[in-house]
N, C-alpha and C positions, 0 to 999 in steps of 0.2 A: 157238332151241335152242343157238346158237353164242355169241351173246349168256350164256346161263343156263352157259355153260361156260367164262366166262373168268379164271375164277381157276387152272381147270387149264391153260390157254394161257398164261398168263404164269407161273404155277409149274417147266411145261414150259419152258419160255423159257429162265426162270432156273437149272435142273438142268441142260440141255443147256450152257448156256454156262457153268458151274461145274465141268460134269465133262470137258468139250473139250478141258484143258491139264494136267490132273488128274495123270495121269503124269508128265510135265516138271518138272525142278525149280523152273523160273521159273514154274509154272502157271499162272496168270492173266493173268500179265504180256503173254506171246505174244501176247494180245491187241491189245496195244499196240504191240509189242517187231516183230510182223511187216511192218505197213504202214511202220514207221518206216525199219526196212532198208532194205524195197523201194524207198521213198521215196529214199535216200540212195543205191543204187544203180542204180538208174533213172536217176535226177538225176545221177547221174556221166557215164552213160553215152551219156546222149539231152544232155546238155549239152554233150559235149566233140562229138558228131557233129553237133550244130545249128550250132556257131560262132556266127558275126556273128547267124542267127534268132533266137537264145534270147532268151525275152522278158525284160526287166525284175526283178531278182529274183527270180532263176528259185531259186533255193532255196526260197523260201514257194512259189514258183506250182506247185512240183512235189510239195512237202508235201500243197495244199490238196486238187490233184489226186488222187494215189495213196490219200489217204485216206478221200476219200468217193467217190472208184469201187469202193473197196474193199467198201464196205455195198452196193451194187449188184451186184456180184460176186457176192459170198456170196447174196445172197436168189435171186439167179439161178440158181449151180451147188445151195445147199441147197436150195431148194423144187422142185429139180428130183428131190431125194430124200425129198421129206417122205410120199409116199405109200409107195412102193417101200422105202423103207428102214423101214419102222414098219409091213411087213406082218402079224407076226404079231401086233400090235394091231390094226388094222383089222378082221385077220378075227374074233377072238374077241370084241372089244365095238362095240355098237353104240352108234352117237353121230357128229355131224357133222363129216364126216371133212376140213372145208376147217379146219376147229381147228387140223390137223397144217402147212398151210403158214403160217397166222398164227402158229404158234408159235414157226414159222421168222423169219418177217420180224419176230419181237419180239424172238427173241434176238442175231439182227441186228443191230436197233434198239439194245437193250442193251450189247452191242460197240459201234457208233457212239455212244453216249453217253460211254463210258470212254477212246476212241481221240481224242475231244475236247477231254479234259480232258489228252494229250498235244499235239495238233495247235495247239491256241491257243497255250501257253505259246512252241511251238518259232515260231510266226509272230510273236510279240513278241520273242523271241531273237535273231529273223532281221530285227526291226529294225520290225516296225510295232505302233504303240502301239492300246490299243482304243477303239472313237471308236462312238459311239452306232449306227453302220452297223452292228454287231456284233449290235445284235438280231435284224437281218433273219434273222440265221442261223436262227432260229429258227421262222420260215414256210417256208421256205426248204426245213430239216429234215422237218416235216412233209409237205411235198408229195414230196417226194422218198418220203419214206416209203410215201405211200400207189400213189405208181407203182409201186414194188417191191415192192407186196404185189400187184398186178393182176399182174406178169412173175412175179412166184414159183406165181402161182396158175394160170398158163399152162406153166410147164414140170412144175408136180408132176403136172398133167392128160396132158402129151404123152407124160413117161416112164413113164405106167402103159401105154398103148399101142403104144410104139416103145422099148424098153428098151434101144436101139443110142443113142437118143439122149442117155444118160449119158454116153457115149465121144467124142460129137461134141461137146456143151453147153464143154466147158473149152477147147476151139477157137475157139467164136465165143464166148467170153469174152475170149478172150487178144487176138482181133481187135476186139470194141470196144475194149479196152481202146487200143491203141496206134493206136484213130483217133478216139477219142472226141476230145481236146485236153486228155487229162490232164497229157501230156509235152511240147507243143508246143502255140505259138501260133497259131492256126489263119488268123488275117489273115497273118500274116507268111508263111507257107511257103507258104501259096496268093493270095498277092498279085496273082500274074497272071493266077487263076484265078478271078473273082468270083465265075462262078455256082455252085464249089462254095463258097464262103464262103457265100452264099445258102440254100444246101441244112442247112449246118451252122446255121443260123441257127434252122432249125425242128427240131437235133437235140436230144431233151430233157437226154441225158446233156451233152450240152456245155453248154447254158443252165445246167446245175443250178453248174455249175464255174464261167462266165462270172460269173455272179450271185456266187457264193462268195467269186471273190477280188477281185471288185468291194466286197461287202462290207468283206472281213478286209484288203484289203491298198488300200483306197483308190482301185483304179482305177477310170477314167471308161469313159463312150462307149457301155457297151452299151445295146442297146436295152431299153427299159422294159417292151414288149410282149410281153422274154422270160417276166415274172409268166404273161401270160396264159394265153401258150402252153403254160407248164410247167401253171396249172391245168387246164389242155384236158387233156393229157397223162397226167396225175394220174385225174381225170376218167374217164376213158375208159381208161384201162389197168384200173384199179381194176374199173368196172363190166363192162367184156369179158370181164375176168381172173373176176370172180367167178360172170357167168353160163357161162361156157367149163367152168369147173370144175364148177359146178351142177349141169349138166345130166346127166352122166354120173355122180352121186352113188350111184346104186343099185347101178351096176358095178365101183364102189373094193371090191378085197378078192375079187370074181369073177373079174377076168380073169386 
């Protein structure tokens, strides 16, 4: 049934992310126009308090980062609203209501496609040219994708239950965020500390970055296994996320 309904999920998609900025004069643009800030002032600020840590071109590494945590973010704080906020559609038609968080993670999607067409140019600006690694981005993209449809499909199910946890979700986003290694190099500031390098090693938001600017910016050394693990991750967020929400389908719209 979700299948036979996907022209309205990605129509939805596309309304949603064309009416988001709609009022603004820049309209669309914000799209772009926001990770790029944050990007630049993030990068100011986590650069001048890192000193001597700051990795290697740290202007792209902070780019690559801000950018694509940033589609993590959103699928995370928006699919924590895709139920709750589109109640008086749930209740009045009937139709598969996991449609409302994929709608989510495709307009998401759609924003990370656009934020791309910003993010490369600014990593050649910043001095790396593109070298055939640049395709990986593209699996790469994918799986990322489909982990953050599994988490978006985990929090639209918890805040139809716990509606306190709208209030809390932009809390522990704020805190992946600034320990994922979107801002810092995570070998370097825990150099003395293996076993959390260790621990980060199986973190998928960091693998998805480590791999990223491995790709876009030519560095070495990470492990290759990070593929695996991110599929594991993938995998298994995805399938969780989608029987988690499942089974509770009768009750979207009741409680």
């Amino acid at each position: 049934q979700t299948w036979a309904r996907r022209d309205f999920i990605a129509t939805m998609a596309a309304y949603k992310m064309s009416a988001a900025n709609q009022e603004n004069r820049l309209g669309a643009f914000w799209l772009v126009l926001k990770p790029t800030l944050n990007a630049a002032v993030y990068g100011l600020i986590f650069g001048v308090i890192q000193g001597g840590n700051r990795p290697a071109d740290y202007p792209a590494y902070v780019v690559i980062g801000v950018f694509l945590f940033e589609f993590f973010a959103q699928c995370f704080a928006q699919g924590a609203k895709a139920i709750t906020g589109n109640r008086a559609l749930v209740q009045s038609l009937s139709f598969p209501r996991i449609s409302l968080p994929l709608s989510v993670v495709m307009e998401q999607f759609y924003t990370l496609l656009l934020s791309m067409l910003v993010m490369l140019p600014l990593v050649v600006v910043l001095g790396h040219r593109p070298t055939w690694n640049w395709l990986l981005m593209i699996p790469l993209v994918l799986l990322f994708t489909l982990f953050n449809t599994g988490v978006a499909l985990f929090t639209a199910r918890l805040t139809v239950h716990f509606r306190d946890l709208t209030q809390i979700l932009p809390f522990v986003s704020r805190l992946l965020f600034y320990t994922s290694g979107a801002l810092f190099d995570v070998t370097k500031i825990f150099a003395s500390h293996p076993w959390v390098i260790e621990i980060y090693n199986w973190h998928p938001i960091y693998q998805v970055l480590v791999i990223a600017r491995s790709s876009l910016m030519g560095e070495t050394g990470y492990d290759l296994t990070y593929w695996w693990h991110l599929g594991g991750w993938a995998v298994v967020a995805l399938a969780a996320g989608f029987t988690f929400f499942w089974v509770a389908e009768e009750r979207y719209g009741r409680d």
